[in-house]
BAMI-169271 format. One record per residue (C-alpha): residue in three letters; x, y, z. Coordinates in steps of 0.001 Angstrom, whole numbers, plus 500000, padded with zeros to 6 digits. Example, Ala and Ser with C-alpha at 12.3 -4.5 7.8 and 13.67 -1.06 7.14 Angstrom:
2
Ala512300495500507800
Ser513670498940507140
***
This chain:
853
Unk744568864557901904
Unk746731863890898555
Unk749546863636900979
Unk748023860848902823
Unk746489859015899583
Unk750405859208898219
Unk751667857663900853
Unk748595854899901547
Unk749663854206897679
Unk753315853588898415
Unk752685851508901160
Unk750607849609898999
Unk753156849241896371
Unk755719848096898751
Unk753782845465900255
Unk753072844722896593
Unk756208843808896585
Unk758430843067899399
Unk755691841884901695
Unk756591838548901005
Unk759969838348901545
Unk759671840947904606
Unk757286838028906030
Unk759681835504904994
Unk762839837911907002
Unk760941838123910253
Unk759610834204910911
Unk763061833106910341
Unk764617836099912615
Unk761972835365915153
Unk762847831784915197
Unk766318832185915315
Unk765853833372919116
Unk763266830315920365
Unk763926831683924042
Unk761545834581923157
Unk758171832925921983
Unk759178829711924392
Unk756893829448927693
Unk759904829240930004
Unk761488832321931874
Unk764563833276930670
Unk767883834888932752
Unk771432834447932612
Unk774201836808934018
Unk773091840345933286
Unk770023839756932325
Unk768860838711935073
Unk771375839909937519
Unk771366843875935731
Unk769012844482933195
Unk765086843177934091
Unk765488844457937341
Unk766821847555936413
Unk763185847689934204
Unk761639846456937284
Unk763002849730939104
Unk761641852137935957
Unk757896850935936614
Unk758482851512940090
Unk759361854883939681
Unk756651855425936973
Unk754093853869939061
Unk754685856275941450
Unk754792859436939094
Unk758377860123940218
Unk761500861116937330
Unk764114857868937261
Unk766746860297938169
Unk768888858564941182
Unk768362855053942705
Unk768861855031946251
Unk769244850960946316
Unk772586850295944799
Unk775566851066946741
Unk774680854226948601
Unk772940855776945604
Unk773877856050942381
Unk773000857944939153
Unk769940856336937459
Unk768879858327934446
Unk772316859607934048
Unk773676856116933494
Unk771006855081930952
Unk771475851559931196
Unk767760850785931980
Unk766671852956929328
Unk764402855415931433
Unk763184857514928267
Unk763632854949925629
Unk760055854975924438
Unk760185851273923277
Unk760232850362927521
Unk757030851647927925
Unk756166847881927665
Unk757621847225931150
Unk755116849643932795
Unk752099848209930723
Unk753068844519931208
Unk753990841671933566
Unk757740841906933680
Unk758212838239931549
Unk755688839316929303
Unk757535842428928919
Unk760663841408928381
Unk759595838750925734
Unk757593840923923738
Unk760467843386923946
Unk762985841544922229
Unk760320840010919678
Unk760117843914918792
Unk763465844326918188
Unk764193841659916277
Unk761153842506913946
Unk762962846266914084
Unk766488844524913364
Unk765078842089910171
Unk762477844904908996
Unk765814847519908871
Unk768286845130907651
Unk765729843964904880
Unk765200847302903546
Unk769154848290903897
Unk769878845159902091
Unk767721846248899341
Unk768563849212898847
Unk772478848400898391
Unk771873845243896409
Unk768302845997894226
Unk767370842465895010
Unk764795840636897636
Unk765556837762898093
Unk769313839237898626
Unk767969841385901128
Unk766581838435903073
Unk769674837008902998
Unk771444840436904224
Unk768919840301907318
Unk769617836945907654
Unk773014837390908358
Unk773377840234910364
Unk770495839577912470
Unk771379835773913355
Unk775303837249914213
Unk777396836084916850
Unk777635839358918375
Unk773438840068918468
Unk773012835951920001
Unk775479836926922526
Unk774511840057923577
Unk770741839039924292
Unk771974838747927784
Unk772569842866927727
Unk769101844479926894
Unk769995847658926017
Unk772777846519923883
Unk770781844456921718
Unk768003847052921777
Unk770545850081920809
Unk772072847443917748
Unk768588846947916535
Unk768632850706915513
Unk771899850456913661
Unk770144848844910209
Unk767771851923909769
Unk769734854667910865
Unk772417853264908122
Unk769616853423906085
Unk768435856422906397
Unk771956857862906315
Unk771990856351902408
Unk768745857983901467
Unk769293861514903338
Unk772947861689900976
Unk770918860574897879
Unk768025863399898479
Unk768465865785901516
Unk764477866073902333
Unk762945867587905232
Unk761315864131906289
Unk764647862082905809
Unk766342864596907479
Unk764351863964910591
Unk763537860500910539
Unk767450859931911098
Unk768069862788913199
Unk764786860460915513
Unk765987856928914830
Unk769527857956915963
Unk767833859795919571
Unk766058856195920070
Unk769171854726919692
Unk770759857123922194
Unk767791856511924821
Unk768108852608924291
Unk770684853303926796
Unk773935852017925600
Unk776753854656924682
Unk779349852267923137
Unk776592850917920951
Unk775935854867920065
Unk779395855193919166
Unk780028852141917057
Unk776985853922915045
Unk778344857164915026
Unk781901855595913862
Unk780627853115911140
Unk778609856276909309
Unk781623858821909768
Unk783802856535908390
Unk781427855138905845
Unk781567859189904708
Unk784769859783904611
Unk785893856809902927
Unk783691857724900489
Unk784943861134899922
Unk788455859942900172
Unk788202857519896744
Unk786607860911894752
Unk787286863744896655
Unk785658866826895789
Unk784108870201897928
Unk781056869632896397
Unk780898865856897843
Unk782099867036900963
Unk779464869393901112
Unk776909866455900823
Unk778061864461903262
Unk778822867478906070
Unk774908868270905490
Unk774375864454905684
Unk776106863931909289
Unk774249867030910455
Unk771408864726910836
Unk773021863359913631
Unk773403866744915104
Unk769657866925915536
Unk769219863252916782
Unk771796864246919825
Unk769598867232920397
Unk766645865556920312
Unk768508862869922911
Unk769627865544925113
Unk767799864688928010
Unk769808861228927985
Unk773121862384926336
Unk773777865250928570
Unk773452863626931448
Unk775581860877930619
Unk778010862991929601
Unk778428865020932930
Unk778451861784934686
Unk780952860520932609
Unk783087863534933644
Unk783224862498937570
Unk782940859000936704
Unk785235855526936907
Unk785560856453932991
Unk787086859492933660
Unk790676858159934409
Unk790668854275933720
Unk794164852707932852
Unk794902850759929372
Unk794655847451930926
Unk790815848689931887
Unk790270849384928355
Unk791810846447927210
Unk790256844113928793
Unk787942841771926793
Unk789974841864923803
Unk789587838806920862
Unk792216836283920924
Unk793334835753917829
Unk792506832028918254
Unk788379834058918682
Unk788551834304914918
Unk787814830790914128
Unk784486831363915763
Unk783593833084911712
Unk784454829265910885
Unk784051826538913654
Unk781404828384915381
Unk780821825045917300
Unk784245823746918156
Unk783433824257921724
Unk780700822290921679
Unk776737822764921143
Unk774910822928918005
Unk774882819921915576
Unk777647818611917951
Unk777371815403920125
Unk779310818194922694
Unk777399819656925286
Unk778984823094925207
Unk780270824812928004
Unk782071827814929212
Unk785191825668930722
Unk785723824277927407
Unk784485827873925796
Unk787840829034927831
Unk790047826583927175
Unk789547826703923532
Unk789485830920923163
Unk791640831722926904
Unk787795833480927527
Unk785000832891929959
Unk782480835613928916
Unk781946833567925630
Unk779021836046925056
Unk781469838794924577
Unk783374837090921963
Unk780797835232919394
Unk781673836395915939
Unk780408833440913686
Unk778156835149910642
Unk777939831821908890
Unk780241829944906740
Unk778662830613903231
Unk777842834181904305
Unk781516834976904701
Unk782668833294901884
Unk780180835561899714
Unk781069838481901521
Unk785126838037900768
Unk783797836795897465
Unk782093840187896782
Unk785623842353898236
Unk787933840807895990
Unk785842841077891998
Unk784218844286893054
Unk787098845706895612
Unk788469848052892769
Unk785520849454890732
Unk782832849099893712
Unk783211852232896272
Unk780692850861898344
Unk782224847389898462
Unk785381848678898970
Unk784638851279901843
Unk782392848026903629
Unk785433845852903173
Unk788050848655904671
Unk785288848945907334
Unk785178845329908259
Unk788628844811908456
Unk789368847845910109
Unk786760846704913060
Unk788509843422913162
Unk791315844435913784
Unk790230846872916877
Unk788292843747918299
Unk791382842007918870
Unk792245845089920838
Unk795703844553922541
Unk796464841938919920
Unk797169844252917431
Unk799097847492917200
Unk795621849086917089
Unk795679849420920916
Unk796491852160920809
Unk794167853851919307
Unk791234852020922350
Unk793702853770924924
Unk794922856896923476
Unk792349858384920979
Unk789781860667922864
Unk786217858829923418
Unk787807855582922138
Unk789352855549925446
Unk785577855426926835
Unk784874852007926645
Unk785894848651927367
Unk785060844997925805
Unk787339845713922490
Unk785975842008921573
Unk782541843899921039
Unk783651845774917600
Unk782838842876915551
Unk779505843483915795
Unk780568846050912957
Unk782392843853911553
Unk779049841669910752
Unk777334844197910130
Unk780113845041907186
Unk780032841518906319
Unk776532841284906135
Unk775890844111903979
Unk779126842941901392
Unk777549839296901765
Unk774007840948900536
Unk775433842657897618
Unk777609839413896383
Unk774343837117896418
Unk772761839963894606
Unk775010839166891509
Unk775350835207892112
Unk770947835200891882
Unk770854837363888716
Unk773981835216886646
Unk777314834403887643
Unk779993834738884908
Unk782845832885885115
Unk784857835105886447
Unk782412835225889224
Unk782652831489889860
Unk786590831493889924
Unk786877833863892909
Unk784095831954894398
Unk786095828817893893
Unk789346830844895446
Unk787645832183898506
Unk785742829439899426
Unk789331827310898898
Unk790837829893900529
Unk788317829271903976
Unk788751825562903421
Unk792702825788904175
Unk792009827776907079
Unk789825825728908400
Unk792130822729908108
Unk795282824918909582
Unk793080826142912409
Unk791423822712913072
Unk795578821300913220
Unk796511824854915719
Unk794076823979918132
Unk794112820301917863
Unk796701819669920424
Unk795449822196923227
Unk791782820961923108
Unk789577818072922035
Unk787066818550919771
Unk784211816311918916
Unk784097815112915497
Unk781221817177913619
Unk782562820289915518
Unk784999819854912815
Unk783412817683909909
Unk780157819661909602
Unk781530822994908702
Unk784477820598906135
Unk781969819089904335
Unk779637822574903772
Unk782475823857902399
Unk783299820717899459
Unk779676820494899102
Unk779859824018898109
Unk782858823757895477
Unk781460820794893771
Unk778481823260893028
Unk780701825734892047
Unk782942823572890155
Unk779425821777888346
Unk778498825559887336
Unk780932826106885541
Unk779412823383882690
Unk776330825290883401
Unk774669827341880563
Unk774864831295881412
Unk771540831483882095
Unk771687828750883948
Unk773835830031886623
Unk771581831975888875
Unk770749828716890215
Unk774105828386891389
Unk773275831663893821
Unk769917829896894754
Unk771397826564895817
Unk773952828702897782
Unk771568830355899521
Unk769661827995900947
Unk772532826041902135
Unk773334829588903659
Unk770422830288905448
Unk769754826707907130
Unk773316827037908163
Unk773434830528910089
Unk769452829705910938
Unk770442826237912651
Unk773680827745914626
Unk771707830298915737
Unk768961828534917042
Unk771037826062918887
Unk773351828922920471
Unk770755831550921021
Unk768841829372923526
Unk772012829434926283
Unk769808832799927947
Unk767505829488929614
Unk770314828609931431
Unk769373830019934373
Unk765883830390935789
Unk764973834266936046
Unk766129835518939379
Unk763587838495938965
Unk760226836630938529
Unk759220836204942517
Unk761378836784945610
Unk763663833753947344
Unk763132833643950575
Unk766810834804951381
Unk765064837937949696
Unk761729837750951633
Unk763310837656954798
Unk766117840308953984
Unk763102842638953073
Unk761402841739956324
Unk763924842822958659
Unk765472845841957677
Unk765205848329959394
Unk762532851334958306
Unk760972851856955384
Unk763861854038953489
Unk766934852548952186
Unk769336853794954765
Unk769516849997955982
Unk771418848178953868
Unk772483844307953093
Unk776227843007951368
Unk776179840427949667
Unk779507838381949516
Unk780148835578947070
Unk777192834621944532
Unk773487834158945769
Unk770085835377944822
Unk770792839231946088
Unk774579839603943820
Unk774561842621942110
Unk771177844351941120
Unk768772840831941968
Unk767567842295944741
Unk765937844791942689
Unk762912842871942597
Unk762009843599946504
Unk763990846977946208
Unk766205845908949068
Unk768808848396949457
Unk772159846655948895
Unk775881847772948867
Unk776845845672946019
Unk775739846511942427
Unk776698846967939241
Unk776857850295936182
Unk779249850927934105
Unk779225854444935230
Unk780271854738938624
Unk781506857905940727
Unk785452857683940936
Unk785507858615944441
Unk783000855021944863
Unk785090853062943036
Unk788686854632944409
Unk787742854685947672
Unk785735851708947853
Unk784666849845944804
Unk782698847234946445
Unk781096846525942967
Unk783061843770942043
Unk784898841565945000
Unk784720840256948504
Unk788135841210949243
Unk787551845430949131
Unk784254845010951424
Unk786271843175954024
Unk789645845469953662
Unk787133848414955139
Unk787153849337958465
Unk784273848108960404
Unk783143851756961633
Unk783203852748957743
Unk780649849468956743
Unk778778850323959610
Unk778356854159958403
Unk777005853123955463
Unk774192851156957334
Unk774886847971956359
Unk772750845775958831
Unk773389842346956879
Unk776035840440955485
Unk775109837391953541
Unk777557834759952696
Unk777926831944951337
Unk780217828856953420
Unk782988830669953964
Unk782052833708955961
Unk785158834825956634
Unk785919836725959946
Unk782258836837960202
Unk782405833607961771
Unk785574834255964108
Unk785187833869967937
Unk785869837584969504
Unk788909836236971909
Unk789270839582973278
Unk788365843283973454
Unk787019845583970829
Unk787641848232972451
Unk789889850652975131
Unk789260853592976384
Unk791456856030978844
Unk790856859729979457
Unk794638861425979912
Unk795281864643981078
Unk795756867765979336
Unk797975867669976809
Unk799672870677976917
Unk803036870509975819
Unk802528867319974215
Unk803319866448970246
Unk802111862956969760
Unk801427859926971433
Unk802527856027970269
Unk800670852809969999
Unk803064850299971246
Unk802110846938970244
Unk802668843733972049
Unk804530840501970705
Unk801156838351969723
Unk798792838488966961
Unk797024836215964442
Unk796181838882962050
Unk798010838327958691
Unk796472840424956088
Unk798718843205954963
Unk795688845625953421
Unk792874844552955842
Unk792141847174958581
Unk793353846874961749
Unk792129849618964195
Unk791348853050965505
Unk792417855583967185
Unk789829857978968470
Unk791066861351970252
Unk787772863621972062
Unk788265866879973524
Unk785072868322974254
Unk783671869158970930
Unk787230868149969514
Unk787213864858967572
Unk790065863108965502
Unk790054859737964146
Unk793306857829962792
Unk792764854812960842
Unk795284852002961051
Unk795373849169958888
Unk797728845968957682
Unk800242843366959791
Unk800712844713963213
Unk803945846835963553
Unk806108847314966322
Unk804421851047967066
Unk802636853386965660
Unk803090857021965874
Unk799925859295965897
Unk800318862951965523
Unk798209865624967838
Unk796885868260965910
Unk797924871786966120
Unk794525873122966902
Unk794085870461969708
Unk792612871982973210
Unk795754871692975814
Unk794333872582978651
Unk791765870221979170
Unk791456865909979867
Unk791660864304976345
Unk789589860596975856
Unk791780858222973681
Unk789903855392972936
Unk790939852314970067
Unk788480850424968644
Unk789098847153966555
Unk788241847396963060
Unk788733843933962093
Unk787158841064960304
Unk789581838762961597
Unk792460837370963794
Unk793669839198966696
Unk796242841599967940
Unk797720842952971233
Unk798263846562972393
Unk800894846968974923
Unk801277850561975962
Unk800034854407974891
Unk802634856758974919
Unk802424860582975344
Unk805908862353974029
Unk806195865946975910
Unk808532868078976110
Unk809972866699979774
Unk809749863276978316
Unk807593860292977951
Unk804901859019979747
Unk803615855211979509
Unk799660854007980134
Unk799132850174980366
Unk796854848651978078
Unk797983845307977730
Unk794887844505976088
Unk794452841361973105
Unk791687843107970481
Unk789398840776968529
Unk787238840548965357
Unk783602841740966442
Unk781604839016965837
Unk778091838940963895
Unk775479837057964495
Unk774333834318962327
Unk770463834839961821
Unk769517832953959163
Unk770197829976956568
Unk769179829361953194
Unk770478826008951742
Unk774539826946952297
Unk773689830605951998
Unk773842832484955492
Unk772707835737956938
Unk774594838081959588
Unk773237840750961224
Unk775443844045962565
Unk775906844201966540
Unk776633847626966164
Unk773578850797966482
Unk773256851991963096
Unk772187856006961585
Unk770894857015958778
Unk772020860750959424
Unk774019862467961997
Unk775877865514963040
Unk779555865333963697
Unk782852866807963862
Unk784592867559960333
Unk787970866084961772
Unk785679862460962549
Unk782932862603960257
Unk781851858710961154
Unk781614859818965025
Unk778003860462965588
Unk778392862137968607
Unk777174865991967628
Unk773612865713967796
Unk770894863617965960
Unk768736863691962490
Unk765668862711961994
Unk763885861900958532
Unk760868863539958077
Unk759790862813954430
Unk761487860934951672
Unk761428860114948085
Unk763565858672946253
Unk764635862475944623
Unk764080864642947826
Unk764401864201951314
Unk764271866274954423
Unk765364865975957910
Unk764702867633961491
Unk768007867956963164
Unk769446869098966358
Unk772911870099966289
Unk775102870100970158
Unk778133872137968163
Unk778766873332964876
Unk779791870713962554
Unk778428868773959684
Unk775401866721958756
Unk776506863688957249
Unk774089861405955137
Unk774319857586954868
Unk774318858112951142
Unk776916858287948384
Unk777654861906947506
Unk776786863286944017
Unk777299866957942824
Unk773609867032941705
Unk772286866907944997
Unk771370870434946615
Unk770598871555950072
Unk768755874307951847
Unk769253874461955343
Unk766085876302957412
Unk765218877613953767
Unk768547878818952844
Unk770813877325950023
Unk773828875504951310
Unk776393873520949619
Unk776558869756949539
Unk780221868438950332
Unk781818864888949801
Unk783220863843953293
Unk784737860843954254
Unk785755859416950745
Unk782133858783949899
Unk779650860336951951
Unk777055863465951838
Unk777513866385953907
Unk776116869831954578
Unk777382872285957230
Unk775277873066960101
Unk775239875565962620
Unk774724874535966645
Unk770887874429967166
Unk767550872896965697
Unk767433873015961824
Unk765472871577959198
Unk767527870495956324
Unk765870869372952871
Unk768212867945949944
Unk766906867474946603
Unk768553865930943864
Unk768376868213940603
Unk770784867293937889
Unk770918870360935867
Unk772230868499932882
Unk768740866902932930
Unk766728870059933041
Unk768768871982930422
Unk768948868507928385
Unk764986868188928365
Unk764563871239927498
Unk767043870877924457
Unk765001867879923620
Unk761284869796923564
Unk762690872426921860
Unk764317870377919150
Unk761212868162918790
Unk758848871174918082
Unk761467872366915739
Unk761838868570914274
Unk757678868674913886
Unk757821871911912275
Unk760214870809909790
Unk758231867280909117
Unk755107869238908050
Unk756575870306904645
Unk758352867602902994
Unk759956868929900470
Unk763397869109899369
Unk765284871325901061
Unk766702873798898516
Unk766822877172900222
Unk768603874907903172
Unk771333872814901089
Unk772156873292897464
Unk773584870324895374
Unk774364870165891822
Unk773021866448891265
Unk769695865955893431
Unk770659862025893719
Unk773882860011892897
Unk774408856204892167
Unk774470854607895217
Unk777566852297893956
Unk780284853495891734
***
């Protein structure tokens, strides 16, 4: 009970006296980002391509009392839980189960930016001992470039949210290891994990490790390093208690597209060094208080970038003045100013990525080498600036001296000339309207002839030099943001209610269970993870941790081009029963003006090496990586398969395997596999040991043609001529041959299936489904391995007769992480039921320091 009364008395006292200004932090925040409390529906790119859906999926699977663990409707499968993108244990989501999806999403990000200003407020305070500094710390990093732009990825601006408090925290637990601080971080850094974004996690992890030993490194001692080993620990326990996310992720991560990506992967998305005049002309490509419209053509030509989300880094004119301001009188006797200025400029320098030298430290240096979007480190660097901006207003409200107002007067000179130089750079490559340009010029001489009228001030007089800067400071980053933050309404929300390009896609596929699939080629209402919001199955999508062999083999996440440089007999095994299109439909449309396929059976083939493809003279086929055609060999229960693809060639050899029956009839049979265009086949040739022998084809092959089912304003739908499987039996030599026997699906979730099947030979059981080592098989009851076979796809080995195979997929990296997790919370509630310092744990000489030296 005294417990309780204590802390009903401090919260008392702090409302006492921070309620205000905490009131004060979160209407301006919340108005900052209008797109939130606004009636309208808002989606642009990811968010409502990626990230609502994605949340759409969760309640699905929670609705249904099933674990998010894989979602069988993007490509053939994929990792759901182990990708974390749609944050399927990140508490906080809860909303989208409880709520109508807007609703959701809305009162979501209101959350989060209440989370962001609450934890910025009370970080800013605590660094600078002053409130209305700390509203202008909140301010600042809350209304950033890099938090406006990254509304469009949820879990990004969720994770970033986090990073105020955990900083926070991080302070306090070094100033007074305590059993409750100790755990608070150790849980705010686990909700940061389960937001679901692992480069966000890492920026954290980076800014407080090198916040540390920064620290240490400008008064080193064992003793110091003792305090802040015990203080990083904390972030020990908040992995643990994340484990059930984290471990996961990290296994996936091991098979993954991450796992090998080259430098120009990492690379790309880097800040042009022309980016940087964002901090100071956030509105030289139009918007804002400009007459401009802005727009992402003149976004690109001014900054060579189209994703101008990736790359906003504006913190406000007066902000950054402060905040260089506060580096240069306090760089040498502040260690906190001078480890946040380090910091800042250190993060700069790796968003500019392959600008810089500092490449290679993105491509080289071990988890580093993780992630992509260099551009995206200046969140850190506003987050440094906001923090050094804080602590200078701090000293401008109380009395500025006049030393104080001279390096005010330099840096805000200082910005002036850069402004000028960078207005004269970019003056002959683009056109910029007027106020793009005089707005931010006549902020800054408004603000030296205040500083310059200060200085015939009287001393006390001066804090109203840091008051009068503040406004202007606020209504500054306050107006930019609101005008900028709003570009989420851009689009109407693809996920509210389905087209009817998605009504009628969900209408005709085949069977209940996403083993019928649609492709979506060039941009429409079912691109990337839209369709999400009927659950239609679809071949395209979009994580940023895909299986290497997916995105080696066949990466049909990001372009038209790889879908259509697959053979047909490949799209087809993955049971894709629709294309949709857009005008150009490609070899879809093409008029079959001949065969697709040939078939001959020859005699035995004893004696005989390998036959050859002669090709005829004509052809119309003139892409060099598209496929081409097939050659199909069948010997009983024999089958081989050799896959030709590019310009025709004069021949082509194909080699007869070793184990190949030769005493009895072989069936050759080729089989066009493509889009478009036509070639000619002239003669097969068998080479034997007594010579040659020549069968006539003379056949001209053709595109197989789709056919055109549907139209939706420009946007058209195709549907396969070809039988489709979900599951078959085949030959390990043609594993897209469904010839062995059949499969049928008795019961299915989206974790577990299980399938009757009757097998004519021995062979395998292939699944229409992207392979993943966390799926398991039993096969009549007994454990069998699951194999990747054909690039791609799921197998498990079957004997000749009737079988009933069940596969379930059971990451162990989940089980063993939630278990970590349980275990670490009962420990973590164990420990929060004494709060008391934790002397027979950690023993320091000084029980708190000065939090600036």
């Amino acid at each position: 009970m005294s417990s309780l009364t204590t802390w009903a008395s401090r919260c008392a006292r702090f409302g006492r006296r921070h309620g205000f200004f905490l009131l004060i932090t979160i209407v301006l925040v919340v108005l900052s980002y209008p797109a939130w409390i606004h009636t309208g529906v808002p989606g642009t790119d990811d968010l409502s391509n990626l990230n609502i859906p994605q949340r759409q999926l969760l309640k699905w699977f929670y609705d249904n009392g099933r674990w998010p663990l894989w979602n069988p409707f993007n490509f053939g499968g994929q990792p759901l839980l182990a990708a974390g993108q749609s944050g399927p244990l990140y508490l906080p989501n809860i909303v989208f189960v409880l709520f109508p999806i807007v609703f959701a999403t809305k009162l979501s990000y209101v959350l989060h930016e209440i989370l962001l200003a609450v934890g910025m407020y009370a970080l800013s305070w605590h660094v600078s001992r002053h409130r209305v500094a700390a509203v202008l710390g909140a301010v600042c990093f809350a209304d950033s470039g890099f938090l406006v732009g990254h509304q469009i990825h949820t879990q990004m601006f969720d994770a970033m949210s986090w990073l105020p408090l955990i900083f926070l925290l991080f302070l306090r637990l070094h100033e007074r290891f305590t059993r409750r601080r100790f755990v608070f971080l150790g849980l705010a850094f686990a909700m940061e994990v389960f937001a679901g974004h692992p480069q966000i996690t890492f920026y954290t992890a980076l800014f407080v490790v090198l916040y540390a030993a920064l620290m240490w490194l400008w008064s080193p001692s064992f003793q110091a390093l003792k305090r802040w080993f015990f203080t990083l620990t904390a972030f020990a326990l908040g992995g643990l208690l994340a484990s059930a996310q984290l471990i996961p992720t990290l296994q996936l991560v091991s098979y993954s597209d991450r796992a090998d990506v080259s430098k120009s992967f990492l690379l790309l998305g880097s800040l042009p060094w022309s980016g940087l005049l964002q901090l100071l002309l956030p509105f030289a490509a139009g918007g804002g208080y400009t007459s401009q419209p802005f727009t992402v053509n003149h976004f690109e030509t001014l900054y060579y970038i189209p994703n101008f989300w990736e790359f906003l880094s504006y913190a406000g004119i007066v902000f950054l003045i402060a905040a260089i301001a506060t580096a240069c009188w306090k760089f040498i006797k502040d260690r906190t100013v001078r480890t946040l200025a380090v910091i800042g400029v250190f993060t700069l320098l790796l968003a500019l990525g392959s600008n810089t030298v500092f490449s290679h430290i993105l491509t080289d240096v071990p988890v580093f080498n993780l992630f992509r979007v260099p551009a995206r480190y200046v969140g850190l660097t506003d987050f440094s600036l906001a923090i050094l901006a804080a602590i200078g207003f701090a000293q401008l409200l109380q009395a500025s001296s006049q030393r104080t107002l001279r390096v005010l007067i330099t840096s805000t000179v200082s910005v002036l000339i850069v402004v000028l130089l960078g207005v004269r750079w970019i003056g002959p490559y683009v056109k910029m309207t007027p106020a793009g340009f005089w707005v931010p010029l006549t902020l800054l001489v408004l603000l030296l002839l205040i500083i310059v009228v200060s200085f015939a001030v009287p001393d006390r007089a001066k804090s109203w030099l840091g008051y009068g800067l503040a406004v202007i400071a606020v209504v500054d980053l306050v107006s930019q943001t609101y005008s900028m933050s709003q570009f989420v309404e851009w689009e109407q929300g693809h996920f509210r209610q389905p087209t009817p390009l998605q009504k009628f896609i969900s209408t005709h596929l085949s069977g209940p269970y996403p083993f019928s699939r649609v492709a979506s080629l060039g941009t429409n209402s079912l691109m990337l993870d839209r369709s999400a919001i009927n659950r239609i199955p679809s071949i395209n999508g979009y994580d940023s941790l895909v299986a290497d062999w997916y995105v080696r083999d066949v990466n049909l996440t990001w372009r038209d081009r790889t879908f259509l440089s697959e053979p047909r007999q490949f799209i087809n095994a993955l049971g894709v029963e629709y294309i949709v299109t857009g005008a150009d439909a490609g070899g879809l449309t093409s008029s079959s003006q001949g065969v697709a396929k040939w078939m001959h059976w020859l005699p035995r083939l004893k004696n005989t090496s390998s036959l050859r493809i002669v090709m005829g003279a004509h052809h119309t086929v003139i892409d060099a990586y598209a496929p081409l055609f097939s050659v199909t060999l069948q010997s009983g229960s024999h089958y081989y398969t050799e896959q030709i693809s590019g310009w025709p060639a004069p021949s082509y050899v194909i080699p007869i395997p070793k184990t190949w029956p030769k005493t009895a009839a072989t069936k050759v049979t080729i089989t066009s596999q493509s889009w478009q265009g036509t070639f000619n086949v002239k003669t097969v040739q068998l080479f034997t040991s007594h010579g040659t022998v020549s069968y006539n084809v003379n056949r001209t092959f053709g595109a197989r043609v789709w056919k055109k089912v549907a139209d939706f304003n420009g946007v058209t739908v195709w549907k396969n001529p070809n039988p489709l499987y979900a599951a078959w039996v085949t030959s390990p030599n043609d594993p897209l041959h469904p010839d062995y026997g059949t499969a049928k699906l008795k019961a299915w979730t989206p974790n577990q299936q299980s399938w009757t099947v009757n097998a004519g030979h021995s062979g395998e059981f292939v699944l229409s489904q992207t392979y993943d080592p966390n799926w398991e098989a039993t096969v009549d009851g007994k454990k069998t391995p699951v194999t990747r076979i054909s690039s791609m796809l799921t197998a498990v080995h079957v004997s000749r007769g009737k079988h009933v195979i069940t596969l379930n997929y059971k990451p162990r990296s989940f089980q063993a992480g939630l278990g970590i997790s349980l275990i670490t919370l009962l420990f973590s509630v164990i420990l929060l039921l004494d709060g008391s310092s934790v002397r027979n744990m950690v023993s320091f000489k000084n029980k708190s320091t000065p939090r600036r030296n």
